[in-house]
N, C-alpha and C positions, 0 to 999 in steps of 0.2 A: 504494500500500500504506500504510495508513495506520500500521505500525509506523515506519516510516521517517521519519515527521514527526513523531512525538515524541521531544523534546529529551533528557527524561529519564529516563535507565533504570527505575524506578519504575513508570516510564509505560507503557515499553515491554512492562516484564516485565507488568503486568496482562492486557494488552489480550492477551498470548499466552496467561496463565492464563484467561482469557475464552474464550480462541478455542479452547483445548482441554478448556475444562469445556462447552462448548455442542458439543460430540457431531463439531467437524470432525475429518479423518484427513488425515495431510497425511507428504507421501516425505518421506526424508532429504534429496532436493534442496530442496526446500520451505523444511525446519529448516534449513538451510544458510543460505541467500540470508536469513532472520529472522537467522539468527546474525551475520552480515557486516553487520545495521543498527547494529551497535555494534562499537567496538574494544575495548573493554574485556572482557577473558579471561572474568572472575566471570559478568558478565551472559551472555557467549555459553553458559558451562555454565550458568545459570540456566534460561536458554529450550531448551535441547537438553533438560533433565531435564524441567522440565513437558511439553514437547511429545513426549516418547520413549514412553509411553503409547498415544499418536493412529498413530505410525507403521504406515503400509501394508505398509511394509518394512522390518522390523526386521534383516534379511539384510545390508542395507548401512549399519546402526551403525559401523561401521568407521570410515568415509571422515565420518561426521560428527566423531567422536575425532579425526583426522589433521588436521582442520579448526583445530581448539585449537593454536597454538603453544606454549606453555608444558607440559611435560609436565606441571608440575604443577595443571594445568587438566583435561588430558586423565586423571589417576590422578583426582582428583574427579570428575567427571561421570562414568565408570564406577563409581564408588562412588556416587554417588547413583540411578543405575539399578540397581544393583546385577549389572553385568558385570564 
């Protein structure tokens, strides 16, 4: 996966902004396992909001938010999707 070999968030986050402006659809498993290439809370909601668009399965948003340790993570990223 080539998110996972880029060092820097920057990085990261484009090539997910890429990946979801070029028409892919991807589960909340999917977003997850993108989420987990970085520790860092901000970036995880980063990639969960560009990618929350593409989702197949908007049903189990859920278990992406629970994903977020910081509530204060998880209260953003429902406010950038707007749930």
């Amino acid at each position: 996966m080539q998110v996972q070999r880029k060092s820097f968030g920057d990085e990261k986050l484009k090539l997910v902004r890429d990946a979801s402006a070029g028409g892919h659809h991807f589960t909340c498993e999917q977003v997850g396992q993108l989420m987990r290439t970085t520790a860092q809370g901000d970036e995880q909601v980063q990639i969960a909001a560009a990618l929350y668009p593409r989702l197949v399965d908007p049903e189990n948003f859920g278990r992406l938010v629970a994903t977020l340790a910081a509530p204060g993570d998880q209260d953003k990223l429902r406010r950038l999707v707007g749930r």
